[in-house]
mmCIF file of the N, C-alpha and C atoms, coordinates in Angstrom:
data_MODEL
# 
_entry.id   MODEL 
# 
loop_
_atom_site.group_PDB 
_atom_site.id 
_atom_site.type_symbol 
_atom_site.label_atom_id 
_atom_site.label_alt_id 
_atom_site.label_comp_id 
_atom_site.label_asym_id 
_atom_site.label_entity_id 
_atom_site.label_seq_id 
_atom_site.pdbx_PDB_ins_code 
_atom_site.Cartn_x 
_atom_site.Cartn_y 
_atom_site.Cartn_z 
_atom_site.occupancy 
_atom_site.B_iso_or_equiv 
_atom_site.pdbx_formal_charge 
_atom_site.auth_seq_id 
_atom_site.auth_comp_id 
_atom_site.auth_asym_id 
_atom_site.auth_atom_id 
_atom_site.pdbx_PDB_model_num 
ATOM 1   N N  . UNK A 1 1  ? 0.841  -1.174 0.000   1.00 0.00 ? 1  UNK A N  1 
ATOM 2   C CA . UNK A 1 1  ? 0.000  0.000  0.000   1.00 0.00 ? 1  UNK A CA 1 
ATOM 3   C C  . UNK A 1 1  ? 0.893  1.247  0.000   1.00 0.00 ? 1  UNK A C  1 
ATOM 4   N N  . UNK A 1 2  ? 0.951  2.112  -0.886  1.00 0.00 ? 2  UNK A N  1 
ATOM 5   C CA . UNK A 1 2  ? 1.340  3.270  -1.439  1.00 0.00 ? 2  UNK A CA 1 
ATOM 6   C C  . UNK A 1 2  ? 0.840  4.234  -0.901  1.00 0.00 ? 2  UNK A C  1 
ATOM 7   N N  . UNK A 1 3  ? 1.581  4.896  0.834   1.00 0.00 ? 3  UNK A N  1 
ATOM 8   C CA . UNK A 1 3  ? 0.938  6.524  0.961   1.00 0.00 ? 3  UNK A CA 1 
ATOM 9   C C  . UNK A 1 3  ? 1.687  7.777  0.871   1.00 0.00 ? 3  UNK A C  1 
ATOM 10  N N  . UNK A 1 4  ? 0.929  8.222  0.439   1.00 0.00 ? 4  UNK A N  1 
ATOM 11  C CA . UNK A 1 4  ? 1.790  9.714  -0.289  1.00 0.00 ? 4  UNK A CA 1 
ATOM 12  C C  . UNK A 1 4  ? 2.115  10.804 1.102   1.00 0.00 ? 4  UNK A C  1 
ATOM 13  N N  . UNK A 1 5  ? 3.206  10.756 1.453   1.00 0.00 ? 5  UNK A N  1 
ATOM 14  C CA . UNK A 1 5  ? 3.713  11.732 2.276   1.00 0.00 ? 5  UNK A CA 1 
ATOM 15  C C  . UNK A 1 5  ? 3.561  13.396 1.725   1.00 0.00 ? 5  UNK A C  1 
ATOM 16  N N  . UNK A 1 6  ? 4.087  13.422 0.596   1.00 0.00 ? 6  UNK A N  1 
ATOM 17  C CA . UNK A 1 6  ? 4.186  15.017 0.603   1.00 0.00 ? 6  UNK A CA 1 
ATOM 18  C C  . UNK A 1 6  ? 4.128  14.674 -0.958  1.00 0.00 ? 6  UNK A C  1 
ATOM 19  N N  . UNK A 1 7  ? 3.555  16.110 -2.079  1.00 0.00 ? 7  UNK A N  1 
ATOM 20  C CA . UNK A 1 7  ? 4.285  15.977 -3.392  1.00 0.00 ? 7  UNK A CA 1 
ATOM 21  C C  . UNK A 1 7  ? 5.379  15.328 -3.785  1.00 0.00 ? 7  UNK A C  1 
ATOM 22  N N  . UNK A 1 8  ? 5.284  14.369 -4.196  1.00 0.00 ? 8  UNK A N  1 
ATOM 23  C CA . UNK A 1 8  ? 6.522  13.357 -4.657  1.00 0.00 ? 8  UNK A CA 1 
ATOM 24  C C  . UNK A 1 8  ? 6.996  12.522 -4.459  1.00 0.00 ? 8  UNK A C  1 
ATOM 25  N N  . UNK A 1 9  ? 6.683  12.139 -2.807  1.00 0.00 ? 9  UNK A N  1 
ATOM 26  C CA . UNK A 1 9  ? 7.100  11.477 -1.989  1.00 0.00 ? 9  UNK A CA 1 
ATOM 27  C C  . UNK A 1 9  ? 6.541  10.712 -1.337  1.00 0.00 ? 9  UNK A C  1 
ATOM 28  N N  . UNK A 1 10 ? 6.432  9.393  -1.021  1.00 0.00 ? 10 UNK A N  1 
ATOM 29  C CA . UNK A 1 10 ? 5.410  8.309  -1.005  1.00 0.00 ? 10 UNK A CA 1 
ATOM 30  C C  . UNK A 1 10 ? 6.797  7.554  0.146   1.00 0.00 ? 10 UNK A C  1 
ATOM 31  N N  . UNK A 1 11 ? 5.386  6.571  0.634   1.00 0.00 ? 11 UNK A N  1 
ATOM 32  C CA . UNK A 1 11 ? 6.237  5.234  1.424   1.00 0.00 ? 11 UNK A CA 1 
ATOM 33  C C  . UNK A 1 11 ? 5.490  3.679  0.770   1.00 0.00 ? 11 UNK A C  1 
ATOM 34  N N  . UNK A 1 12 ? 5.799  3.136  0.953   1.00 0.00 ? 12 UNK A N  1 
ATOM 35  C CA . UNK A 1 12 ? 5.212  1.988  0.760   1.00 0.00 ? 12 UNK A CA 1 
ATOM 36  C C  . UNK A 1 12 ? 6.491  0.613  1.049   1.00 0.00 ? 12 UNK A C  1 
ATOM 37  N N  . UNK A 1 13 ? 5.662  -0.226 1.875   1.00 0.00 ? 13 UNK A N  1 
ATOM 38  C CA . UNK A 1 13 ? 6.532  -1.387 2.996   1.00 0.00 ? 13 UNK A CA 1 
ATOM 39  C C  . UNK A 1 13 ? 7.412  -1.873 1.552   1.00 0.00 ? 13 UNK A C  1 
ATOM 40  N N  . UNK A 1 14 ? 6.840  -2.460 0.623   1.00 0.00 ? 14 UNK A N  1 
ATOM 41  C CA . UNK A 1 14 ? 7.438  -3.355 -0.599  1.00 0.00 ? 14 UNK A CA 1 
ATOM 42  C C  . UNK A 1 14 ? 8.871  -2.358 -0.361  1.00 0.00 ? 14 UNK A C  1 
ATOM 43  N N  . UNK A 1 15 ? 9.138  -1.410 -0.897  1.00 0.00 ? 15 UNK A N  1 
ATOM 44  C CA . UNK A 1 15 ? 9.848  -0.526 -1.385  1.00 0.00 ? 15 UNK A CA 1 
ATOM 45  C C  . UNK A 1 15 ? 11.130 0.120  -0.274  1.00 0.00 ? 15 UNK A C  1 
ATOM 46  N N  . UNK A 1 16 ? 12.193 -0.258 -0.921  1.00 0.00 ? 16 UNK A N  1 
ATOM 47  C CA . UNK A 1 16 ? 13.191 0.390  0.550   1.00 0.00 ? 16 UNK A CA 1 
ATOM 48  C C  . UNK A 1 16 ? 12.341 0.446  2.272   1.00 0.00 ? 16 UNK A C  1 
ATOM 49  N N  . UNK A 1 17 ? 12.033 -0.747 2.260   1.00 0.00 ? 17 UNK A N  1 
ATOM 50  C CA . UNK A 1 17 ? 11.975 -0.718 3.905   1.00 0.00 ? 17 UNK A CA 1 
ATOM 51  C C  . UNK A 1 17 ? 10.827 0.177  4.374   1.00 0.00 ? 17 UNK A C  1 
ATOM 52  N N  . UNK A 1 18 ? 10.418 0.626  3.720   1.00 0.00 ? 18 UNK A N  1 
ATOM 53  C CA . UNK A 1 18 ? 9.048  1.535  3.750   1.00 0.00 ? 18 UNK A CA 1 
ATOM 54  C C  . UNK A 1 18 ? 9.799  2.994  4.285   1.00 0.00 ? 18 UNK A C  1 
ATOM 55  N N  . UNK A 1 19 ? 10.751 2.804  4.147   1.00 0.00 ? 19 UNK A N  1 
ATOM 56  C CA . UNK A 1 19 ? 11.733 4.754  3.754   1.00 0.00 ? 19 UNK A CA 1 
ATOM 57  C C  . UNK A 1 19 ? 11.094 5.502  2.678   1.00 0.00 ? 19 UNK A C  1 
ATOM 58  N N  . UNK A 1 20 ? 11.075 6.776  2.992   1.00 0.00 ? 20 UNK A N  1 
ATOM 59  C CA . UNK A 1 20 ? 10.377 7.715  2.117   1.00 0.00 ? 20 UNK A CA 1 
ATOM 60  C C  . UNK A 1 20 ? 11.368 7.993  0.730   1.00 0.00 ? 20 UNK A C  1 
ATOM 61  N N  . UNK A 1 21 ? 10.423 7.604  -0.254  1.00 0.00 ? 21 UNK A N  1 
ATOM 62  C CA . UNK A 1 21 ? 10.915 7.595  -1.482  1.00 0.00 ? 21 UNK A CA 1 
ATOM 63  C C  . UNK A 1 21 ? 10.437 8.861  -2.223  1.00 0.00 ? 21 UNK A C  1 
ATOM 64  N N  . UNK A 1 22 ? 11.239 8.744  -3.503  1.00 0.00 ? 22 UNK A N  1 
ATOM 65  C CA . UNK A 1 22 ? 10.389 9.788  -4.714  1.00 0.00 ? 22 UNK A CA 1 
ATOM 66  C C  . UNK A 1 22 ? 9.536  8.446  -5.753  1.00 0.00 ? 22 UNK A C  1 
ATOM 67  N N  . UNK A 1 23 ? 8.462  9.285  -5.562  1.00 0.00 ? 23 UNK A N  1 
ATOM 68  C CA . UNK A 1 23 ? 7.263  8.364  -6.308  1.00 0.00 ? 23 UNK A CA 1 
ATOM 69  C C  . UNK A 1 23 ? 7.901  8.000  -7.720  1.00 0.00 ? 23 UNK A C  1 
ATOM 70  N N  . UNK A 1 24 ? 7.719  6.739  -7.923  1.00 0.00 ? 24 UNK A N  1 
ATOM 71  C CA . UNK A 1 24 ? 7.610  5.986  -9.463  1.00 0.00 ? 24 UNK A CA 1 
ATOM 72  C C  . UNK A 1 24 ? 9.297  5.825  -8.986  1.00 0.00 ? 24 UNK A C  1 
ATOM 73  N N  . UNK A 1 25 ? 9.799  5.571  -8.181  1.00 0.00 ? 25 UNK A N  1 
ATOM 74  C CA . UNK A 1 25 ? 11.150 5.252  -7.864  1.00 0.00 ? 25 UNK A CA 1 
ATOM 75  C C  . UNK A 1 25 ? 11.729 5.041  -6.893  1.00 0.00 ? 25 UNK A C  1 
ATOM 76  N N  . UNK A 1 26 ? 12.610 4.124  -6.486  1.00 0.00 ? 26 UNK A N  1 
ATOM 77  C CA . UNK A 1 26 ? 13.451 3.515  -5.099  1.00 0.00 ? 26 UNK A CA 1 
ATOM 78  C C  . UNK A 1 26 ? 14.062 4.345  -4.858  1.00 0.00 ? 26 UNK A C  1 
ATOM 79  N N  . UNK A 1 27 ? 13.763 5.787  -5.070  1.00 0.00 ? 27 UNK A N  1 
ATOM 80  C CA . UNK A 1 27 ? 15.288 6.760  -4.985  1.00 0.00 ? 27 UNK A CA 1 
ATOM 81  C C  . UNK A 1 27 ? 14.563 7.191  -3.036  1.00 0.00 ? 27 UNK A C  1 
ATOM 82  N N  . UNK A 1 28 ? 16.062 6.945  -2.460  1.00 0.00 ? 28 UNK A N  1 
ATOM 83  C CA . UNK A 1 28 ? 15.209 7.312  -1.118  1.00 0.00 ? 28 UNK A CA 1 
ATOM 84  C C  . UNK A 1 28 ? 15.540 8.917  -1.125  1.00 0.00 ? 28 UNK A C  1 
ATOM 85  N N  . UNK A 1 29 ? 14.625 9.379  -0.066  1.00 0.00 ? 29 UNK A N  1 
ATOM 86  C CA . UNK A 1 29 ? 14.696 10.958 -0.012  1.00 0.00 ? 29 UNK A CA 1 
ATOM 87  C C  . UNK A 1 29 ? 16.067 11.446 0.936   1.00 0.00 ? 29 UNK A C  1 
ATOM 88  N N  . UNK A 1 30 ? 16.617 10.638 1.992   1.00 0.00 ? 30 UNK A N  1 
ATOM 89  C CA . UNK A 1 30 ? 17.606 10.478 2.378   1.00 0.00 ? 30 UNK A CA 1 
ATOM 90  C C  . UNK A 1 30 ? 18.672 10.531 1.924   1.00 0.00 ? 30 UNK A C  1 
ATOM 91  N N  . UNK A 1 31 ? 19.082 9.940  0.608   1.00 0.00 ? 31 UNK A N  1 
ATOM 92  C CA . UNK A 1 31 ? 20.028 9.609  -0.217  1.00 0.00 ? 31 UNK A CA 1 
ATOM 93  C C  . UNK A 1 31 ? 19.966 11.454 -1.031  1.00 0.00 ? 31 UNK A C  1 
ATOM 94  N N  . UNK A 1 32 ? 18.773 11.543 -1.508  1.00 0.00 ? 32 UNK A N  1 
ATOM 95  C CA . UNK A 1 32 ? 18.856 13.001 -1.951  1.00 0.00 ? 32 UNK A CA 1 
ATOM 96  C C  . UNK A 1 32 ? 19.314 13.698 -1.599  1.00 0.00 ? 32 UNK A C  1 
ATOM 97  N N  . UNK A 1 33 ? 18.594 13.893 -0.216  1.00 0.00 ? 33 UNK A N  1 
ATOM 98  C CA . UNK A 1 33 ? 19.462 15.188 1.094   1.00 0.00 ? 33 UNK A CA 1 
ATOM 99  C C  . UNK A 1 33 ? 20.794 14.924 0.914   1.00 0.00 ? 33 UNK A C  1 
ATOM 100 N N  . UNK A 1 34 ? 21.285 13.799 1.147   1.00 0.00 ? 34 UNK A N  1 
ATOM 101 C CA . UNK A 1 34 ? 22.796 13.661 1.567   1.00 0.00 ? 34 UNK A CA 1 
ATOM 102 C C  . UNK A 1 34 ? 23.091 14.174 0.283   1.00 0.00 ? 34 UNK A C  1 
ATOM 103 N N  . UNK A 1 35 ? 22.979 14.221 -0.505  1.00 0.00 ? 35 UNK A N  1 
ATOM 104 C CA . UNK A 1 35 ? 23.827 14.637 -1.805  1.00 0.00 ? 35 UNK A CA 1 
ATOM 105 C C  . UNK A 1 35 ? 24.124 15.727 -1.927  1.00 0.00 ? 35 UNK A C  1 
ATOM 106 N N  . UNK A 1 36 ? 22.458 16.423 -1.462  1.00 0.00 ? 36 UNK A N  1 
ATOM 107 C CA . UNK A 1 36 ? 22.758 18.164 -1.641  1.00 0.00 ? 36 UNK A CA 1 
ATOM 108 C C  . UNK A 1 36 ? 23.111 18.446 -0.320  1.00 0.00 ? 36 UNK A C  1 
ATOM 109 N N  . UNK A 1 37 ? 23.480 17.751 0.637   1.00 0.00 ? 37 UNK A N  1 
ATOM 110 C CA . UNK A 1 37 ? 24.482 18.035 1.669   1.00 0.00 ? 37 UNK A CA 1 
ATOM 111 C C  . UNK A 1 37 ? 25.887 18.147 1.815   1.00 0.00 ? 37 UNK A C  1 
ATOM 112 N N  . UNK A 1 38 ? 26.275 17.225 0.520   1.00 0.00 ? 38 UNK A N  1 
ATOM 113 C CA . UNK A 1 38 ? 27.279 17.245 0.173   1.00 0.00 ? 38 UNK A CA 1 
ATOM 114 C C  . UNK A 1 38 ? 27.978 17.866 -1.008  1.00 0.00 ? 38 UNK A C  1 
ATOM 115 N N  . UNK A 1 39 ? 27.098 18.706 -1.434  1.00 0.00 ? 39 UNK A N  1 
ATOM 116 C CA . UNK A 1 39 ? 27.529 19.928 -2.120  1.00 0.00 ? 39 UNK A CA 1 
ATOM 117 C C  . UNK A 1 39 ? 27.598 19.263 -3.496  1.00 0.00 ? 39 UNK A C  1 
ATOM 118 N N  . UNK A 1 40 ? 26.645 18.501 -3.916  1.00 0.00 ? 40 UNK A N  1 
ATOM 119 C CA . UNK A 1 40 ? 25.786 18.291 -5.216  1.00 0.00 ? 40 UNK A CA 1 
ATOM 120 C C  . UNK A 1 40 ? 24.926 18.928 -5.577  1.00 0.00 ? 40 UNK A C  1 
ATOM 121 N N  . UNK A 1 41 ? 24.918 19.700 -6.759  1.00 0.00 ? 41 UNK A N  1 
ATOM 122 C CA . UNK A 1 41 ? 23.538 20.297 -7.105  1.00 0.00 ? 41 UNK A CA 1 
ATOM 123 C C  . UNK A 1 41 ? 22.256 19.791 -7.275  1.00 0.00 ? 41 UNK A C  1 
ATOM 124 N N  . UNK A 1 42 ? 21.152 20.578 -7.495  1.00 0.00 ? 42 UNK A N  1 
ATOM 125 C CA . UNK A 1 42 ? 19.847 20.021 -7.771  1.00 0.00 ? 42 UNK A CA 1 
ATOM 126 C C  . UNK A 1 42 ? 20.033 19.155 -9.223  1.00 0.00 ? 42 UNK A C  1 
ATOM 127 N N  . UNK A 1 43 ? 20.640 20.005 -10.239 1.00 0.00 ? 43 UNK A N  1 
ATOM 128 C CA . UNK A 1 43 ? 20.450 19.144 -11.178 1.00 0.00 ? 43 UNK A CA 1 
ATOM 129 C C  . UNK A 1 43 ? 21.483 18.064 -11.520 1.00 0.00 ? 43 UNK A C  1 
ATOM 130 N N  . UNK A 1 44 ? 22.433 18.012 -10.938 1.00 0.00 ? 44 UNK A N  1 
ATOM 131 C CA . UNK A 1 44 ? 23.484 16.791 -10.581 1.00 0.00 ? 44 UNK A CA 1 
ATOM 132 C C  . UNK A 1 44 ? 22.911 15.532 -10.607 1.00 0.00 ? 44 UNK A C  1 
ATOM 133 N N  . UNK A 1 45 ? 22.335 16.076 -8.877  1.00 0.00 ? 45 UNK A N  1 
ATOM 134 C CA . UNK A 1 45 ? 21.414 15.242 -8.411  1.00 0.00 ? 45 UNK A CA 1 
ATOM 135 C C  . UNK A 1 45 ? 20.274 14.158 -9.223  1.00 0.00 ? 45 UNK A C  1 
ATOM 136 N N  . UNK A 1 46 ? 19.495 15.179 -9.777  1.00 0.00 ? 46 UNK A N  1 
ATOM 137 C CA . UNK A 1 46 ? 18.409 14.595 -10.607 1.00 0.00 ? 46 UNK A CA 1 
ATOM 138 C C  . UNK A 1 46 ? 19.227 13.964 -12.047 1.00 0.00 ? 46 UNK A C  1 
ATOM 139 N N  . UNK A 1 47 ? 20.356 14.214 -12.536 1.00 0.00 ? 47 UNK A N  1 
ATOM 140 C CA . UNK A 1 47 ? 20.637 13.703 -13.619 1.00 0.00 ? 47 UNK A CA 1 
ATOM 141 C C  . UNK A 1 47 ? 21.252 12.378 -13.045 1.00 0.00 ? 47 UNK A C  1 
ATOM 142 N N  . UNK A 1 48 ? 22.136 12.209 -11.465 1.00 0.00 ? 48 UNK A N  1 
ATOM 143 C CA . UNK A 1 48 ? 22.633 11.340 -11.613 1.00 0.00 ? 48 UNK A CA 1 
ATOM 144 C C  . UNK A 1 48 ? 21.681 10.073 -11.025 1.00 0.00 ? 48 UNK A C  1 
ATOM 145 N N  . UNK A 1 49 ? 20.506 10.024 -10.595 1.00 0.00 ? 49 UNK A N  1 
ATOM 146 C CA . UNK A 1 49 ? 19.880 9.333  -10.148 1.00 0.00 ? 49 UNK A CA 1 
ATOM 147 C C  . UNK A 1 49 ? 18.456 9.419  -11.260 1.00 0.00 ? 49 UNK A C  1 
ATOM 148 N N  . UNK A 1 50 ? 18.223 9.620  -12.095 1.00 0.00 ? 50 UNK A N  1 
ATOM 149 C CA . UNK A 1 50 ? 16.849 9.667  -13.039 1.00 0.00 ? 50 UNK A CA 1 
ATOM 150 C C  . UNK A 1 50 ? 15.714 10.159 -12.173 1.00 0.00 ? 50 UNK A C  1 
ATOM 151 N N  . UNK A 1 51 ? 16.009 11.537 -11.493 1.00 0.00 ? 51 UNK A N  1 
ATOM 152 C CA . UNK A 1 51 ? 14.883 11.780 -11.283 1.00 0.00 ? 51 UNK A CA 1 
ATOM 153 C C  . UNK A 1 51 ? 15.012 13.200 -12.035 1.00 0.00 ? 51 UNK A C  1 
ATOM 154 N N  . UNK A 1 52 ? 13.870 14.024 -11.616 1.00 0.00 ? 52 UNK A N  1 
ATOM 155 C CA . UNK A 1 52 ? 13.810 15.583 -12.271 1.00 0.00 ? 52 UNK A CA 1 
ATOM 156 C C  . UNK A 1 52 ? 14.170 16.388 -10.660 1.00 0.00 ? 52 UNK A C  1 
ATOM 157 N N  . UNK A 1 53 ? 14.546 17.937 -11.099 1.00 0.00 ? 53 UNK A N  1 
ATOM 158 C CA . UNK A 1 53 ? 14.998 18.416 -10.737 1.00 0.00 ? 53 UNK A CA 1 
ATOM 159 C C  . UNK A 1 53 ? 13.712 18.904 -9.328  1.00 0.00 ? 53 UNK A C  1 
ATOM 160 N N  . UNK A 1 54 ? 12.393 19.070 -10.068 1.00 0.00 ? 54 UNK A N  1 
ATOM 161 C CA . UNK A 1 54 ? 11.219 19.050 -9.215  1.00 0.00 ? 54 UNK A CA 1 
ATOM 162 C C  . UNK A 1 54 ? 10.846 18.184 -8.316  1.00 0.00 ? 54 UNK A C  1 
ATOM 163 N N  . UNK A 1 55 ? 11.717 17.190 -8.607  1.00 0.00 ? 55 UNK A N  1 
ATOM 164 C CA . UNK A 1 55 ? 11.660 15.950 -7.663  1.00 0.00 ? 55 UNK A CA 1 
ATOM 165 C C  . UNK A 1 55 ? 12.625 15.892 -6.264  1.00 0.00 ? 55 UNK A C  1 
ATOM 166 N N  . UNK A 1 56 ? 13.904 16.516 -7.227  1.00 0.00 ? 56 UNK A N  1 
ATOM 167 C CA . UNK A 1 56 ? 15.243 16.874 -5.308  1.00 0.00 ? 56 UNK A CA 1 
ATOM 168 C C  . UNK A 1 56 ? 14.483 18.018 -4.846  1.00 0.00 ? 56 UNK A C  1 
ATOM 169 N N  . UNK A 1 57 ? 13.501 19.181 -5.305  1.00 0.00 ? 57 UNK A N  1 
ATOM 170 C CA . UNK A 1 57 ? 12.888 19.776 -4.685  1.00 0.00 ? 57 UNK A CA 1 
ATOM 171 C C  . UNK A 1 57 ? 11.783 19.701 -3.702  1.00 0.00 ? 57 UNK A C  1 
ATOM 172 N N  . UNK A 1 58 ? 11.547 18.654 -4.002  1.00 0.00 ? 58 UNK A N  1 
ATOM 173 C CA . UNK A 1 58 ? 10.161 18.317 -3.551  1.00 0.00 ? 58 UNK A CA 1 
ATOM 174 C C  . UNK A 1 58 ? 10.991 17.365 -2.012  1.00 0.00 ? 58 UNK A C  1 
ATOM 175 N N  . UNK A 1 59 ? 11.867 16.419 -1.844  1.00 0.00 ? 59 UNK A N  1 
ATOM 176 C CA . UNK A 1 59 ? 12.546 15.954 -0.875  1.00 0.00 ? 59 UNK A CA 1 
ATOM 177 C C  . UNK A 1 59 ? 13.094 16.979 0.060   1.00 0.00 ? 59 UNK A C  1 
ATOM 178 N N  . UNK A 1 60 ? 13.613 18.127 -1.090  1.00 0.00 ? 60 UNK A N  1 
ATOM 179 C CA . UNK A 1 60 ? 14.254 19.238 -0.002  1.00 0.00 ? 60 UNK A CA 1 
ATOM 180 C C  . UNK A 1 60 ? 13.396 19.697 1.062   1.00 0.00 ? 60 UNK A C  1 
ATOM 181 N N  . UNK A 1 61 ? 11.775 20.162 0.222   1.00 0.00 ? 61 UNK A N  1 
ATOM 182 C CA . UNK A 1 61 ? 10.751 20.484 0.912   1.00 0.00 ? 61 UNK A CA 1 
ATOM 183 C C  . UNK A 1 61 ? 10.388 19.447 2.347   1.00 0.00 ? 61 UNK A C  1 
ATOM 184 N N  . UNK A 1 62 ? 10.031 18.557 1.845   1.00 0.00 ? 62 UNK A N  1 
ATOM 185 C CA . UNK A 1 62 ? 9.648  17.412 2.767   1.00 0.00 ? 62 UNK A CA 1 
ATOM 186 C C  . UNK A 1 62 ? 10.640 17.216 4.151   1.00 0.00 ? 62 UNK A C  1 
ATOM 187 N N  . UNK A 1 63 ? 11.599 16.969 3.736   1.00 0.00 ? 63 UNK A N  1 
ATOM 188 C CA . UNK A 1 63 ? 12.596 17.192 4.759   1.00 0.00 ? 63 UNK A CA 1 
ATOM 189 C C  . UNK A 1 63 ? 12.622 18.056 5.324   1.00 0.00 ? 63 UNK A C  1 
ATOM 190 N N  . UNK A 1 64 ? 13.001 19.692 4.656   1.00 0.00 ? 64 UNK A N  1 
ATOM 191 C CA . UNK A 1 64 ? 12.512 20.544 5.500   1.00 0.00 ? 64 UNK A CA 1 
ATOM 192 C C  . UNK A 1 64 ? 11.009 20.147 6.837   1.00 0.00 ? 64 UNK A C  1 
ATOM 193 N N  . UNK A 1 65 ? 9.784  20.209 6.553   1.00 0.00 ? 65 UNK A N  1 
ATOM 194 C CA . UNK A 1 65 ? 8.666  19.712 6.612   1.00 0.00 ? 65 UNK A CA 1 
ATOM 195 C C  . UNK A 1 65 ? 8.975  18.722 8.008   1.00 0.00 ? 65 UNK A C  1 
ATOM 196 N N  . UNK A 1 66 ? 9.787  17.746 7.784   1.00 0.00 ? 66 UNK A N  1 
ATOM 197 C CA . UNK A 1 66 ? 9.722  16.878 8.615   1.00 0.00 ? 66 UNK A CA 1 
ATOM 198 C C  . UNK A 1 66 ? 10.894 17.597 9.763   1.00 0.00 ? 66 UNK A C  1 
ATOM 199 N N  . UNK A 1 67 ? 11.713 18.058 9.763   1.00 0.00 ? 67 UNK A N  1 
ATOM 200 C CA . UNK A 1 67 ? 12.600 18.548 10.463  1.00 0.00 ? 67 UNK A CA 1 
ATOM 201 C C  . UNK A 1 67 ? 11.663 19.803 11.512  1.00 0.00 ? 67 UNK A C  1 
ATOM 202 N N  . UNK A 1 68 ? 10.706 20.828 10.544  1.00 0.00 ? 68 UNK A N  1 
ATOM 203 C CA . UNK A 1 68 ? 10.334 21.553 11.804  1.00 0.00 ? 68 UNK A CA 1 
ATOM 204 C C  . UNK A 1 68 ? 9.365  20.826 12.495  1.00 0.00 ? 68 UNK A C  1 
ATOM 205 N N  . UNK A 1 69 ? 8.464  20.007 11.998  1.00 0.00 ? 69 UNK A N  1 
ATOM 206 C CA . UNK A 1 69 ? 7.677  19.172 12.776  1.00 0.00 ? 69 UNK A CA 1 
ATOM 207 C C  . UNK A 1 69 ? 8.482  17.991 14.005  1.00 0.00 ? 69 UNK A C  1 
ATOM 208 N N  . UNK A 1 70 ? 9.604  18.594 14.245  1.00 0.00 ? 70 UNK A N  1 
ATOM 209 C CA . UNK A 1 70 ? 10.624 17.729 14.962  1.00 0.00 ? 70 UNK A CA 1 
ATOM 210 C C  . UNK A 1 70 ? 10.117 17.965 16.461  1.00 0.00 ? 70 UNK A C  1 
ATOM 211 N N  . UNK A 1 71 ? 9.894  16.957 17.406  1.00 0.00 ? 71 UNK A N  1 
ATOM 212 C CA . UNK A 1 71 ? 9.764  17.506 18.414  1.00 0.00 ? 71 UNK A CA 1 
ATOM 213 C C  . UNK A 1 71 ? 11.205 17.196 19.774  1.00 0.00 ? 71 UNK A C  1 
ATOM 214 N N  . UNK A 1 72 ? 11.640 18.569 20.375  1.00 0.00 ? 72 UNK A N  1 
ATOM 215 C CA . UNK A 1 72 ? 13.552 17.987 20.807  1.00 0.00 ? 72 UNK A CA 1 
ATOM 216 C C  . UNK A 1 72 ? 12.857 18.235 22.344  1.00 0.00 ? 72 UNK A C  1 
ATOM 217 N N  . UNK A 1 73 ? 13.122 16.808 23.055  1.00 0.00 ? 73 UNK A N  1 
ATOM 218 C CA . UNK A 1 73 ? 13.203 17.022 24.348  1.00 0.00 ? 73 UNK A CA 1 
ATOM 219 C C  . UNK A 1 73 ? 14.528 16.634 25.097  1.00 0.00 ? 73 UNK A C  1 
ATOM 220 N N  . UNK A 1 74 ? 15.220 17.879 26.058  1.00 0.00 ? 74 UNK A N  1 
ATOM 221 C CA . UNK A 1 74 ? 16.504 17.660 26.666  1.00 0.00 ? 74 UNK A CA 1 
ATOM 222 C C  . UNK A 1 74 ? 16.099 16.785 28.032  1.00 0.00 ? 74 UNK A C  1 
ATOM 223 N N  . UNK A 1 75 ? 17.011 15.936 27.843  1.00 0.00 ? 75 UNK A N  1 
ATOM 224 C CA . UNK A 1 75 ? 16.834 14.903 29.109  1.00 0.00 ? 75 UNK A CA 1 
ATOM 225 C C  . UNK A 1 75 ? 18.091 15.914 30.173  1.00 0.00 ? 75 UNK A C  1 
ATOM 226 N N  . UNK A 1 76 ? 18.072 15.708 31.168  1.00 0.00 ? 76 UNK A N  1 
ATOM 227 C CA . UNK A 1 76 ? 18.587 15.819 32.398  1.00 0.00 ? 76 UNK A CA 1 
ATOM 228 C C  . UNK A 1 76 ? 19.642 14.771 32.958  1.00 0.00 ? 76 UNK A C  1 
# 
């Protein structure tokens, strides 16, 4: 079962462990970030993995997305 996290971005158990992917592809969104973390461009990115460039955008978003929805509690 295929649920759509954000524009582009889907989970589904079959598929990488049920890690958030870019739809119509095993590309994890993880693997994206790290790239443009590592000082790969957007369109690098999308050329070197077959996705589109609207697509590392759409992970950037999401991530973003999931990061402020972060909730940080300091233990003691």
């Amino acid at each position: 079962m295929v649920v759509k996290l954000a524009p582009r971005v889907v989970v589904d158990p079959a598929v990488r462990f049920g890690k958030p992917v870019i739809r119509g592809t095993r590309v994890p969104v993880e693997l994206v970030i790290g790239k443009l973390a590592g000082g790969m461009s957007v369109e690098t990115v999308a050329d070197e993995y077959g996705i589109t460039a609207d697509d590392v955008r759409a992970a950037r978003r999401y991530a973003a997305q999931v990061i402020a929805s972060e909730e940080i509690r300091g233990v003691a």
